[in-house]
C-alpha positions in Angstrom: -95.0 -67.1 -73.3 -97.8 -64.4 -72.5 -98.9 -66.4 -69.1 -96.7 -68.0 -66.2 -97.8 -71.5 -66.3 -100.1 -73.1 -63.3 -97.8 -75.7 -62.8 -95.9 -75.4 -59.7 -93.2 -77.8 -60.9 -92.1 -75.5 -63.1 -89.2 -73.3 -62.9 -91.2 -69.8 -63.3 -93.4 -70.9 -60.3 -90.6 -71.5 -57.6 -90.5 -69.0 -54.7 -87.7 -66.6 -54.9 -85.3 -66.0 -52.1 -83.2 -63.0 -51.9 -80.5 -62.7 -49.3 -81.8 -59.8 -48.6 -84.7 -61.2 -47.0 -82.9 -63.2 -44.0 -80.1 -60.4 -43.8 -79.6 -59.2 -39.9 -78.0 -56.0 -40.5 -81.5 -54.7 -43.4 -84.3 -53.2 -42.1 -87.6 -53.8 -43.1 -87.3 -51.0 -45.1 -84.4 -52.2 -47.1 -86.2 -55.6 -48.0 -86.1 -58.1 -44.7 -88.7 -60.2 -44.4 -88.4 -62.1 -41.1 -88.0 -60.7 -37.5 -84.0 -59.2 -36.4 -83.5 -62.1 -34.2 -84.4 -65.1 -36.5 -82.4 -63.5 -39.3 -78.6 -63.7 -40.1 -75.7 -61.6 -40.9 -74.8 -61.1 -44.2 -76.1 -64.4 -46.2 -74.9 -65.2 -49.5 -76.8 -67.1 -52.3 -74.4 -69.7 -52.4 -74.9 -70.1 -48.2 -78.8 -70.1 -49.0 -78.6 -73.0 -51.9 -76.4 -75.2 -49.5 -78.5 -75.0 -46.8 -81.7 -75.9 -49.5 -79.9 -78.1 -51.2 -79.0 -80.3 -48.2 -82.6 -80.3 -46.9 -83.2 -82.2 -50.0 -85.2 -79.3 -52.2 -84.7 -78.7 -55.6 -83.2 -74.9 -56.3 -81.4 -73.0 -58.2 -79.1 -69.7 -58.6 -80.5 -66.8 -60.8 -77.8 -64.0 -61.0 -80.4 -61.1 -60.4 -80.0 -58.3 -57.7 -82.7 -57.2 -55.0 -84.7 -54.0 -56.5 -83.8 -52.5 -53.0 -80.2 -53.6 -52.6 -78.2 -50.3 -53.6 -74.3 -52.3 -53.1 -73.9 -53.5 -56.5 -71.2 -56.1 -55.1 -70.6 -59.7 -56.1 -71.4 -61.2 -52.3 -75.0 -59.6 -52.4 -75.9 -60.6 -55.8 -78.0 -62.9 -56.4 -81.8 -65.1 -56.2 -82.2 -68.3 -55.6 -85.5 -70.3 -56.0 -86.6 -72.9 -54.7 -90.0 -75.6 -55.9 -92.2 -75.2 -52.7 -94.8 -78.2 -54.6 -94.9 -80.8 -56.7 -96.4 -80.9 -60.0 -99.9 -82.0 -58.4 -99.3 -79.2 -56.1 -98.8 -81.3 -52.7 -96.1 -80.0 -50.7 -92.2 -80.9 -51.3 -91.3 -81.3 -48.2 -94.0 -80.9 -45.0 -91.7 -78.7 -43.0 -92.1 -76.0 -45.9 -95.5 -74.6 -45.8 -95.1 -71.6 -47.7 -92.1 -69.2 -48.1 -91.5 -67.4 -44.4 -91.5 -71.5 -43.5 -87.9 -71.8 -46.0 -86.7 -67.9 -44.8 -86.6 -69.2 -41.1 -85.2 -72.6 -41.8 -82.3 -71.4 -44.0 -81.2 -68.3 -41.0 -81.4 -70.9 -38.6 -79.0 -73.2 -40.2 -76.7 -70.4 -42.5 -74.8 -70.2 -38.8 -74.4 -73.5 -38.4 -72.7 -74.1 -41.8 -68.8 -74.9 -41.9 -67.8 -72.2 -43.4 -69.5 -70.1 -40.9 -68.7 -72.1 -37.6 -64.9 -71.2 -38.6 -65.0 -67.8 -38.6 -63.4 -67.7 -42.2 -60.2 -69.3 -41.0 -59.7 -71.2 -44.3 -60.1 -68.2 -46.3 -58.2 -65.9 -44.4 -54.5 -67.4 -44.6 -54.4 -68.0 -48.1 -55.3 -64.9 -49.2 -52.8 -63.3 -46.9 -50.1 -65.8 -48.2 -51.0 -64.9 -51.9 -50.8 -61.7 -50.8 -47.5 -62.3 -49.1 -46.3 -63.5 -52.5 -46.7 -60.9 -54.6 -44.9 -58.2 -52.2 -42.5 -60.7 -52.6 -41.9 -60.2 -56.2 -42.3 -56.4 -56.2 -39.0 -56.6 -54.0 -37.3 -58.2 -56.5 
């Protein structure tokens, strides 16, 4: 395919969204798009695609990395795409004009996700107690 199609309901036509884009602790420099205070700390794809996904828009998870992001880690890998129109080019969803309209909406609501509001308290003990078990068996 020499061209990018002109329909906007296809896949090569959805907005991309890194997390870079939204992350507080970036500078503009290093790839974030909206202003310090709108923006959160250290989003994930997966946060990002929740927060889309339960706004009702139709996205998806491409495992490609930032051009700028230099930490070649797991937790900042990572685009996800989301369909801003439909196929006659009206607007998804009203509330999502163009792509700075979907970069606020998902910082505003990553802190407000479960898994956030909990300060990683579901994580935290298991790992400790796997941890736990294999000191365990080293004593042995």
């Amino acid at each position: 395919m020499a061209h990018l199609s002109q329909n906007p309901a296809d896949k090569e036509r959805f907005v991309c969204l890194y997390p870079v884009y939204i992350n507080s602790k970036k500078t503009l420099a290093e790839g974030r798009r909206i202003p310090t205070e709108k923006a959160v700390e250290n989003p994930s794809c997966g946060e990002i695609r929740d927060v889309l996904t339960a706004a009702g828009m139709n996205v998806y998870v491409e495992n490609k990395m930032h051009p700028r992001e230099w930490n070649r880690d797991v937790q900042f890998r990572g685009r996800v795409r989301v369909q801003l129109k439909q196929a006659d080019g009206s607007l998804c969803q009203d509330k999502f004009k163009c792509r700075k309209d979907v970069m606020v909406y998902v910082a505003e609501m990553i802190p407000k996700l479960k898994t956030r509001t909990q300060k990683s308290g579901g994580g935290d003990p298991n790992s400790q107690q796997g941890e736990g078990g294999k000191k365990k068996k080293k004593k042995k």
